[in-house]
N, C-alpha and C positions, 0 to 999 in steps of 0.2 A: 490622440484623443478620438473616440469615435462614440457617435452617436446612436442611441433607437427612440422611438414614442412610441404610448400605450394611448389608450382613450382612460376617463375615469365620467362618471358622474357628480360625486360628490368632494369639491372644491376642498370644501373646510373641513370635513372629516379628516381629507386627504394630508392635507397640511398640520393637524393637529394632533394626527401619528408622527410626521416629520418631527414636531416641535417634542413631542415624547418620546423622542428619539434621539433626542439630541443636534440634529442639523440645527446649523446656522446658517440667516436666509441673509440676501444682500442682493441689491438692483444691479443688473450687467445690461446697459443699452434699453435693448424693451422688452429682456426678460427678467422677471423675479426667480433668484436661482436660491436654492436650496443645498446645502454641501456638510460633508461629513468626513473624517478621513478614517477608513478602516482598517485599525490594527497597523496604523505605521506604514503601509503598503502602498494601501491606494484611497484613492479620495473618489468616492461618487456625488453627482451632482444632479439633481431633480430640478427641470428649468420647467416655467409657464407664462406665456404671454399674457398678462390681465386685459387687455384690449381684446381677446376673443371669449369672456367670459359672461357668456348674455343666456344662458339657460340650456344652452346643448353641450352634449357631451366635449369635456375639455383635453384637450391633448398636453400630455407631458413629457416632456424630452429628458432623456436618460442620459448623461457621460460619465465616462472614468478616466480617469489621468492615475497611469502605474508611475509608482514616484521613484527617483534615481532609477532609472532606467532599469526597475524591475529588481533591482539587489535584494530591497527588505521581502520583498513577496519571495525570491529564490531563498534567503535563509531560512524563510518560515517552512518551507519545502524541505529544504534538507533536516528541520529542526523535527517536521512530522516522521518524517522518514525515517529518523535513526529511533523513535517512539516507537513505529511501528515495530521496528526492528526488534527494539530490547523487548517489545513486550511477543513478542513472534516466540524468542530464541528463548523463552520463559515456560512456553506451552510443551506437553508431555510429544513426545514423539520424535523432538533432537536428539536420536539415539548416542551421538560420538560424544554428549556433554551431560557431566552430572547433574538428575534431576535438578530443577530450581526449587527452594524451598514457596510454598504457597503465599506466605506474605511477603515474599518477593516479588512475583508474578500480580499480587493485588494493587502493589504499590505502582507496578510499572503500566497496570493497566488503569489506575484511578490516575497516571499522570497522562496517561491518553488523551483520557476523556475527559483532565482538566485544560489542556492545552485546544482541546474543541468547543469547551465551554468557551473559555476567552475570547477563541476566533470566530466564535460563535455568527455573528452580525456578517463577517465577509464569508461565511462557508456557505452562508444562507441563501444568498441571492444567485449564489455557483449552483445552487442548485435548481434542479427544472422545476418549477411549480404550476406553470400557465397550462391552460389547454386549450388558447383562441391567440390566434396573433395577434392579435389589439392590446393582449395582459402581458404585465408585468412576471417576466424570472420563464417563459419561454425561451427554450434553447437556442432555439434565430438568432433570442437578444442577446444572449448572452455570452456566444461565438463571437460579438466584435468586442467585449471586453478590451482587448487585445491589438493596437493595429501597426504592429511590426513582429514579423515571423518569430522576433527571438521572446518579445513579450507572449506572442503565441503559447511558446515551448512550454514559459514557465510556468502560465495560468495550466495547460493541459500535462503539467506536470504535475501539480497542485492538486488537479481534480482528478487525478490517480493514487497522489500518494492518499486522498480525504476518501476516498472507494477504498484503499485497505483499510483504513481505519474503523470503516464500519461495519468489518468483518472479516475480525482477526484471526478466527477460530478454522476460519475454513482456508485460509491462505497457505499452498505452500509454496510459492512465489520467494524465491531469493535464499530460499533453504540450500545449503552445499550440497553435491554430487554425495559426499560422504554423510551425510545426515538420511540418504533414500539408505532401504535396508540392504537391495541386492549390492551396491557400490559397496559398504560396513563389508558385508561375508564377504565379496571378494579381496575387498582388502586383508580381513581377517584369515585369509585364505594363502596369501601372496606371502607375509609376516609370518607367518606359524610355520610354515613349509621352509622359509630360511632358516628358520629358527630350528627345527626337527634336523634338519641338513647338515648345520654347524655343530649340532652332539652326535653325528655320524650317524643317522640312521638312515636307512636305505630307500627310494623310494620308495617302493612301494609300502613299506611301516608307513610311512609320512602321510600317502593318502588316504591307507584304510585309518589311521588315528582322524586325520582331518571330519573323513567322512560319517567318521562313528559321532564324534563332537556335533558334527554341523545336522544329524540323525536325531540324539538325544536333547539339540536347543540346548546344548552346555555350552556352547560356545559365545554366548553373548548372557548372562548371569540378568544382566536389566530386562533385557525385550523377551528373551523365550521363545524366540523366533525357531523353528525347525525346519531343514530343507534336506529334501533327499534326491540327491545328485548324485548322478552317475557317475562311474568312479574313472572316465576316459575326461569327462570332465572337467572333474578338480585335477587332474593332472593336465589342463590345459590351460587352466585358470593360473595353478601353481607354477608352469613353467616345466613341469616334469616328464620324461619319456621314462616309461616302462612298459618292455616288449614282453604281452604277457598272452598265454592262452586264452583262447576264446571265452572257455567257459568262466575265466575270471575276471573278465571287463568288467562286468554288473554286479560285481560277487559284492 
C-alpha cells in the first residue's frame, strides 16, 4: 500500500462527491477513511484527520491496495488488449486479410469503448489531471499506485494497453511483418517464382512475368500497390541467377 496527500479547501463538498460516488466512510484510529473498490481490482481509500479541521486548508491522504496480488487488474490488461486487438485487425490496411465487413468493425469498436465506459472510474484517476503538486491525479501521485515492481509492471501495462485504445486509427503497433506492404511483395515475389519454376519456365520468363505484375499493380488485386524494381533485384529477392548482358539488367 502506498501513500500521497493533496491539500482541499472545501471539507463537505469534498465528501459529498465521495458520498455520490459511492464510497463508503468508516473510522480507522484517528482517521475517518473513505473507500471504494474499483472494478474488482483495486480499492482506493480517501483518509482525513477531523482533529485538524479548524478552517485551513485540509490535507487528504490517498491509498490503494491492488487486490490478489494484481491478478484481476492483469486480466483486465490482457481483456483490453485483445479489444484493442480485434478492433486494430478490423481497420482497412491488413493487406494478407479479407477486408472486415463494417458492421463488424463497429461492433468491435462500440465493445472498445463499452469496456472504457465500465472501467471508467479506475482509468480516470490513471490518468494526469493535476497541474500543482498539492492536486489530486498528478503524475507523482500516481506512480506510487503501485509498491512492488511487479504491481509496477501491471498498472504501466494498463496505462499502455488504455493509450492504444484512445487511438486506434493511428496505431500500427503489433501489425505482422506480412501485413507491412514491402514484406506482402517480397513474399509474393518468393511464391510466384517457385511457382513459375515448377511449370518449367526459365529464369529469366519468371522475372520479366514477376516484374511486369509487380509494374501493372496486378499483382495484389486489393491494394493496387505498384512497384518498379529492377530486374537484378527480384532475382535476388527471388533466389534467382541469370547471367545476362548488360544492356538487359534494367530491360
Amino acid at each position: 500500500m502506498n501513500a500521497h496527500s493533496f491539500l482541499i479547501e472545501n471539507l463537505g463538498m469534498f465528501l459529498a462527491n465521495l458520498e455520490a460516488r459511492n464510497y463508503s466512510h468508516a473510522q480507522s484510529g484517528e482517521w475517518i477513511v473513505y473507500s471504494k473498490c474499483l472494478s474488482n481490482a483495486l480499492i482506493k481509500n480517501y483518509a482525513y484527520n477531523p482533529t485538524t479541521v479548524n478552517g485551513d486548508p485540509i490535507k487528504i491522504r490517498v491509498t490503494y491496495e491492488i487486490l490478489n496480488d494484481g491478478k484481476p487488474l492483469k486480466k483486465l490488461v490482457k481483456e483490453l488488449k485483445q479489444l484493442n486487438h480485434l478492433y486494430r485487425s478490423a481497420l482497412p490496411g491488413w493487406k494478407t486479410k479479407q477486408d472486415v465487413q463494417l458492421k463488424v468493425r463497429e461492433s468491435r469498436w462500440n465493445n472498445l469503448k463499452l469496456f472504457c465506459s465500465k472501467k471508467g472510474e479506475l482509468i480516470y484517476f490513471l490518468k494526469y489531471k493535476g497541474d500543482e503538486r498539492a492536486t489530486e491525479g498528478n503524475f507523482l501521485f500516481n506512480l506510487q499506485i503501485a509498491s512492488t515492481s511487479l504491481h509496477q509492471l501491471i498498472c504501466v501495462d494498463f496505462i499502455k494497453a488504455l493509450a492504444d485504445a484512445q487511438a486506434p486509427h493511428g496505431l500500427i503497433r503489433g501489425r505482422r511483418e506480412a501485413d507491412k506492404p514491402t514484406q506482402q511483395r517480397n513474399g509474393w515475389i518468393k511464391r510466384n517464382a517457385q511457382y513459375y519454376k515448377k511449370r518449367g519456365w526459365r529464369p529469366r520468363e519468371i522475372v520479366g512475368e514477376l516484374q511486369k505484375e509487380l509494374r501493372n499493380g496486378t499483382w495484389n488485386e486489393r491494394s493496387k500497390l505498384q512497384f518498379n524494381i529492377a530486374f537484378t533485384t527480384i532475382c535476388k529477392i527471388a533466389g534467382l541467377k541469370i547471367a545476362s548482358p548488360a544492356h538487359l539488367i534494367n530491360d
